[in-house]
C-alpha positions as CSV (number, residue, x, y, z in Angstrom):
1,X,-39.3,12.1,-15.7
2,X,-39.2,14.7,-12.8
3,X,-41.5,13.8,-9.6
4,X,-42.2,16.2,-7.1
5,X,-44.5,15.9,-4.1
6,X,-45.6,18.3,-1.3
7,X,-47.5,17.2,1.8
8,X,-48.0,18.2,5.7
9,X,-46.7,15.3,8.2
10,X,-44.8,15.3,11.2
11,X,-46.1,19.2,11.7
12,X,-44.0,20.8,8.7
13,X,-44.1,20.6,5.1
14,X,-42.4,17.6,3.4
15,X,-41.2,17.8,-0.4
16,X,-39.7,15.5,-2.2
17,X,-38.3,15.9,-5.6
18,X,-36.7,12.8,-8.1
19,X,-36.0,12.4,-11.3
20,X,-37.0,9.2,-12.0
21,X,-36.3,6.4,-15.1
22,X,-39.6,5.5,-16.9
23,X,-39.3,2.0,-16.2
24,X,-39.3,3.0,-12.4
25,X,-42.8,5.0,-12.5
26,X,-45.0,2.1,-11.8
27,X,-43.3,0.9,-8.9
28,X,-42.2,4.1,-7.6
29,X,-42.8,3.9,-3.4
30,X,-45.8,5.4,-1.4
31,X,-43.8,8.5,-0.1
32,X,-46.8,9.9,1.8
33,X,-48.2,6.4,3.1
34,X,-43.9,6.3,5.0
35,X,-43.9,9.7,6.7
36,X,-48.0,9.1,7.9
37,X,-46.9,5.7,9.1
38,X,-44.5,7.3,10.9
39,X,-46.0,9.9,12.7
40,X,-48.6,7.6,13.5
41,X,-45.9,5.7,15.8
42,X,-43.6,8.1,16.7
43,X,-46.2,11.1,17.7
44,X,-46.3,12.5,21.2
45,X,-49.1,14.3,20.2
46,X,-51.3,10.6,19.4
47,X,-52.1,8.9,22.4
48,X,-52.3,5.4,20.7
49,X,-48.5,5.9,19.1
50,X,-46.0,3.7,19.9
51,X,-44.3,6.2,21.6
52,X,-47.0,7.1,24.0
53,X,-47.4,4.1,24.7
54,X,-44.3,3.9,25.7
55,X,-43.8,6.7,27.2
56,X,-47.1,5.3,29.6
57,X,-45.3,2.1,30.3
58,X,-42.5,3.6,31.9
59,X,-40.8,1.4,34.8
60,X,-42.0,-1.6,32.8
61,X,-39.9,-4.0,29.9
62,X,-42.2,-2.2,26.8
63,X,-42.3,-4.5,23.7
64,X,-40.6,-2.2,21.3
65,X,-41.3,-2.6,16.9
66,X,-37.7,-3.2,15.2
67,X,-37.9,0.6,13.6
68,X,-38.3,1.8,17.7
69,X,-35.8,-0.1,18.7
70,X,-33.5,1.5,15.8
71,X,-34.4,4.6,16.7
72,X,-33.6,4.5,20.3
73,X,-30.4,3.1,20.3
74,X,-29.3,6.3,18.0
75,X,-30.6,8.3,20.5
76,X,-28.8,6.9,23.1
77,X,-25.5,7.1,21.0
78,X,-26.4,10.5,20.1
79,X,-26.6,11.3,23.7
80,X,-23.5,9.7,24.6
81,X,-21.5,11.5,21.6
82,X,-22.8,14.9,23.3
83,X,-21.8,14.3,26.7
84,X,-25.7,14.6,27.1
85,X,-26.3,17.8,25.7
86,X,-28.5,15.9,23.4
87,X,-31.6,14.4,25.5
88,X,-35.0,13.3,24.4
89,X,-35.9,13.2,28.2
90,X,-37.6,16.3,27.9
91,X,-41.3,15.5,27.5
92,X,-42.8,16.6,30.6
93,X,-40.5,20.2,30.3
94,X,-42.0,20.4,27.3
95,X,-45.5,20.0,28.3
96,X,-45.4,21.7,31.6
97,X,-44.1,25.1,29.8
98,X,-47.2,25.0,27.6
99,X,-46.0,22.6,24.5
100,X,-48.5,20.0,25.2
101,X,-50.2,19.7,21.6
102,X,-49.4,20.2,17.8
103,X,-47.6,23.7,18.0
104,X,-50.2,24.2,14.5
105,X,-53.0,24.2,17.9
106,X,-51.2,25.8,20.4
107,X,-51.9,29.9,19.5
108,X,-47.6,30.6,19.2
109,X,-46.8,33.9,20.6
110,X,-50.1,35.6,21.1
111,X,-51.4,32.8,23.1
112,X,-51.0,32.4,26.9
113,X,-50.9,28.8,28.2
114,X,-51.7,27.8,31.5
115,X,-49.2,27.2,34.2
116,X,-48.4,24.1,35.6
117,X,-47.7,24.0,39.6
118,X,-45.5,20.9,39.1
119,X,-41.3,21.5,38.9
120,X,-39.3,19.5,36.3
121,X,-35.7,18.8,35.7
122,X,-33.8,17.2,33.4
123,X,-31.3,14.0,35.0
124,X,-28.7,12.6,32.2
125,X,-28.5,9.5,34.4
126,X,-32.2,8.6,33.6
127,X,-31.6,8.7,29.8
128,X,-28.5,6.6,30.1
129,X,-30.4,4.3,32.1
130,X,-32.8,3.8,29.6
131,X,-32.1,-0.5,28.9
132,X,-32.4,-1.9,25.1
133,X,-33.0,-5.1,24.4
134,X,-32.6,-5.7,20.5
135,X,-32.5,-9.4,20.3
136,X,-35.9,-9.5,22.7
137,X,-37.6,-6.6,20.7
138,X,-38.2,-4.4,24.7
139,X,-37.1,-1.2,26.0
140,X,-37.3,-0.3,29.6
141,X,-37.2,3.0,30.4
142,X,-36.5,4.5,34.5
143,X,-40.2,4.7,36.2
144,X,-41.4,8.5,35.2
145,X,-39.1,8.8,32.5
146,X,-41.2,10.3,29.2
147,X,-39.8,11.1,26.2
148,X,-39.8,13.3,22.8
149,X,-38.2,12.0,19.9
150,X,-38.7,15.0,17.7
151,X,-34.6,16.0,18.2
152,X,-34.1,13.0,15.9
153,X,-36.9,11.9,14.5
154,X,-37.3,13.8,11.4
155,X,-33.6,13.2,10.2
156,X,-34.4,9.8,10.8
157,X,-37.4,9.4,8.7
158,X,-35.3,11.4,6.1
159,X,-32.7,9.1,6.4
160,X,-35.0,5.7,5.6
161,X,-36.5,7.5,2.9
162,X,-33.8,8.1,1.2
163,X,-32.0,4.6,1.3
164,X,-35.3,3.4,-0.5
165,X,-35.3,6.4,-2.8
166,X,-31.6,4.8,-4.2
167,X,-33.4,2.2,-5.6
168,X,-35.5,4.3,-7.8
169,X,-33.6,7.3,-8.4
170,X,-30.1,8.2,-9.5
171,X,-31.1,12.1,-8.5
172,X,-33.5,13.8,-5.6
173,X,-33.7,15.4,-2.8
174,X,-35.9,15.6,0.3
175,X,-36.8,18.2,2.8
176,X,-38.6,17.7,6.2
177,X,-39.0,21.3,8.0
178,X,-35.7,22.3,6.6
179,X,-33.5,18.5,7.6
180,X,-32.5,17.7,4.1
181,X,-30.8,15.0,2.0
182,X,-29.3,14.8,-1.7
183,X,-28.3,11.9,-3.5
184,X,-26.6,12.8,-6.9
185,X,-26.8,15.7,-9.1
186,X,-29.0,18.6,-10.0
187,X,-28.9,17.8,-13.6
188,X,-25.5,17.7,-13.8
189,X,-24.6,20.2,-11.6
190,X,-24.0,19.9,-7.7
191,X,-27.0,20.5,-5.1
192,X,-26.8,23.9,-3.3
193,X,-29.7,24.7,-0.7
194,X,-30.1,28.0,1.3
195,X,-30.2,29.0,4.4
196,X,-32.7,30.4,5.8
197,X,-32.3,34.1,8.0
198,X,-33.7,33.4,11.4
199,X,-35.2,37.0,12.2
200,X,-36.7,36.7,8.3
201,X,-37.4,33.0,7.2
202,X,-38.6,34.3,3.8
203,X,-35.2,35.4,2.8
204,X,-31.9,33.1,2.9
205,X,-28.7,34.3,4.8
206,X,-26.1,32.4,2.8
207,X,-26.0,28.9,0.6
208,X,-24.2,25.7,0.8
209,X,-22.9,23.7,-1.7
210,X,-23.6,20.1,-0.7
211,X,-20.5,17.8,-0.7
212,X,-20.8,14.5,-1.8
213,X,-19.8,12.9,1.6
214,X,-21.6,15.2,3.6
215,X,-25.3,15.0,1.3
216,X,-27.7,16.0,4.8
217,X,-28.1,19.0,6.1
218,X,-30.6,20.2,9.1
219,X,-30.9,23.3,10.7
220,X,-32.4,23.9,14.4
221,X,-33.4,27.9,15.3
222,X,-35.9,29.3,18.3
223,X,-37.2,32.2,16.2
224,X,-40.5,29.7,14.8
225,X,-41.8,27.5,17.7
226,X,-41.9,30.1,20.1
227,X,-45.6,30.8,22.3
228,X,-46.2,32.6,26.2
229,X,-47.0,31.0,29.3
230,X,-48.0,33.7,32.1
231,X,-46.2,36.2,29.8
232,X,-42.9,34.5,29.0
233,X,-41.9,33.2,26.0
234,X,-40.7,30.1,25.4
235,X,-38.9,28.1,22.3
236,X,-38.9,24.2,22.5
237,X,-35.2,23.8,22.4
238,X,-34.6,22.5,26.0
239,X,-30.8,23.1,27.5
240,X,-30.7,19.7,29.6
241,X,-28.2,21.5,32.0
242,X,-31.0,23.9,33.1
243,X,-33.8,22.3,32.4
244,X,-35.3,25.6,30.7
245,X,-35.3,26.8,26.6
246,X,-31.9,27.1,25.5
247,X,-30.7,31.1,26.5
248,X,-27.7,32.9,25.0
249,X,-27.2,35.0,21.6
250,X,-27.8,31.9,19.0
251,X,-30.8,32.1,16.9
252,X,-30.0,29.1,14.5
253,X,-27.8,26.7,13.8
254,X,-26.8,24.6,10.3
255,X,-25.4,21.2,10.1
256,X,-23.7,19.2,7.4
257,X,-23.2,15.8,7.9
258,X,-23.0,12.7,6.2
259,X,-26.6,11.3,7.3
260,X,-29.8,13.4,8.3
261,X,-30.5,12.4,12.2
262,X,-27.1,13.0,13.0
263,X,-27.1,16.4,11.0
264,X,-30.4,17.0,13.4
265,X,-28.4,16.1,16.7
266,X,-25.8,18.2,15.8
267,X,-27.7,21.1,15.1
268,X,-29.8,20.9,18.4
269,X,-26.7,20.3,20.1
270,X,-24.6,23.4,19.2
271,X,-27.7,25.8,19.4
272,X,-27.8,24.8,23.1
273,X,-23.8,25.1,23.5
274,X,-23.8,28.3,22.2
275,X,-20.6,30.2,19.7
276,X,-17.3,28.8,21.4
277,X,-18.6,25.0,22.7
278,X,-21.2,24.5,19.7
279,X,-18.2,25.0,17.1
280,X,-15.8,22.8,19.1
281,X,-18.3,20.0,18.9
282,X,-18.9,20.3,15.6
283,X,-14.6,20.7,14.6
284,X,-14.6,17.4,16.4
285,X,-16.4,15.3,14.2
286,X,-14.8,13.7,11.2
287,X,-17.9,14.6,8.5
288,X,-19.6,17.6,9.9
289,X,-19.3,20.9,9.2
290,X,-21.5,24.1,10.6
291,X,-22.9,27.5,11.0
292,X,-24.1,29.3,14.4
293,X,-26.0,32.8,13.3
294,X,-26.4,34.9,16.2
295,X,-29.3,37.5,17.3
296,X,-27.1,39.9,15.1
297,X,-27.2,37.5,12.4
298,X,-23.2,37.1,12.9
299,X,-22.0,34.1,11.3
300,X,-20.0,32.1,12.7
301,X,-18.1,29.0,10.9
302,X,-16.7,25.6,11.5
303,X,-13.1,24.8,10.4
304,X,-13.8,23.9,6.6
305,X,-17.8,25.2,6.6
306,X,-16.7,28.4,4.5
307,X,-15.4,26.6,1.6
308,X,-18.8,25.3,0.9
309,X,-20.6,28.6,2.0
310,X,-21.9,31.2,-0.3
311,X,-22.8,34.4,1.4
């Protein structure tokens, strides 16, 4: 039988769609009950989440749950395989430009947020020296360092879901706020997914046809979580090199890889690089391939990306 679901968590839309064997139905897993679970500890927007607590506990050895432990020790290769382009260290940015509460709350572009007196900057050296202890179950993290794990978190999620979806289903796909993963076939046929136009998100620009070694896909843009703060707008991609939202002509950027959070990482990644460093990132990893659409809504491809793109 086919099984499809649709619910809100993690502040987007999650769907989820299986075929599933008969014999599987009755034991088929609480979908909803993972992705509540967790946002419920990996929230910055729940003060009694793991990860405010953590974030509150800077300075100090935090005992850390086995999926937080996971979880930050991608992030910190994930920030090591970007030369720290990729840094969750962004929290109080993120909160001082106005992005202090679900963006569903905040007002978006017609909403002026107070301004903050208080300065701050990114520092790469503060991530890295971030100290996980996986045998202990702790995580110390540098006095004052807070962070946001939404650059990885929902490929992550993705990710686990999907490794328990195997055990049910031959054939599915899931979609978190456009990071995806396929397993299979679409009846027979491969999976193809579109991608969305960044100054239109009703219409796609182009498709992809999902290869088998590369089944996730995310995509990272600044033309949907974008509000003002004393007039400026602002996006929540944060360029750790400036300490201020990503600026130059990208709109969006699509990633193919072989797992979800690293297709997420990627994405965010090469969106804040911009055309020429953004590509060359991706061209250097082994199972990634990309697309970088400009304010123009010029494409513009990694090595191998256009056999798999339908425009």
């Amino acid at each position: 039988m086919d099984f499809t679901e649709k619910f809100k968590a993690l502040g987007t839309e999650i769907i989820i769609c299986a075929e599933i064997p008969q014999k599987k139905c009755g034991v088929f897993p609480n979908i909803k009950k993972i992705f509540y679970d967790f946002e419920k500890k990996f929230s910055r927007f729940q003060p009694a989440s793991e990860l405010s607590r953590m974030n509150q506990c800077s300075g100090k050895e935090f005992n850390a749950s086995p999926l937080m432990i996971e979880i930050m020790r991608l992030a910190k290769t994930a920030h090591k395989k970007t030369s720290g382009i990729f840094n969750p260290a962004v929290l109080n940015i993120l909160e001082n430009l106005g992005y202090d509460k679900n963006f569903e709350d905040i007002g978006g572009i017609n909403q002026n947020q107070p301004a903050s007196a208080k300065i701050y900057t990114v520092k790469n050296s503060a991530f890295t020296g971030i100290k996980i202890n996986k045998m202990a179950g702790k995580i110390k993290m540098p006095k004052g360092l807070r962070i946001d794990l939404g650059g990885i978190g929902k490929g992550f999620v993705v990710d686990l879901v999907s490794q328990k979806l195997k055990k049910y289903s031959a054939n599915f796909w899931i979609s978190a706020g456009g990071d995806m993963i396929f397993y299979g076939t679409n009846h027979g046929q491969k999976w193809r997914v579109g991608v969305q136009n960044p100054l239109r998100h009703e219409n796609d620009i182009m498709e992809v046809e999902m290869p088998e070694k590369m089944p996730a896909i995310a995509t990272s843009g600044i033309t949907k979580r974008v509000w003002r703060q004393n007039g400026q707008a602002y996006h929540h991609i944060i360029d750790p090199r400036t300490s201020l939202p990503a600026n130059n002509r990208l709109l969006a950027a699509t990633v193919v890889a072989h797992n979800a959070w690293w297709a997420d990482v990627l994405a965010k990644s090469a969106l804040i690089l911009g055309v020429e460093e953004g590509l060359k990132m991706i061209n250097n990893e082994k199972n990634a391939e990309g697309v970088l659409i400009d304010s123009d809504l010029r494409m513009y491809f990694s090595d191998n990306m256009p056999k798999l793109a339908q425009i």
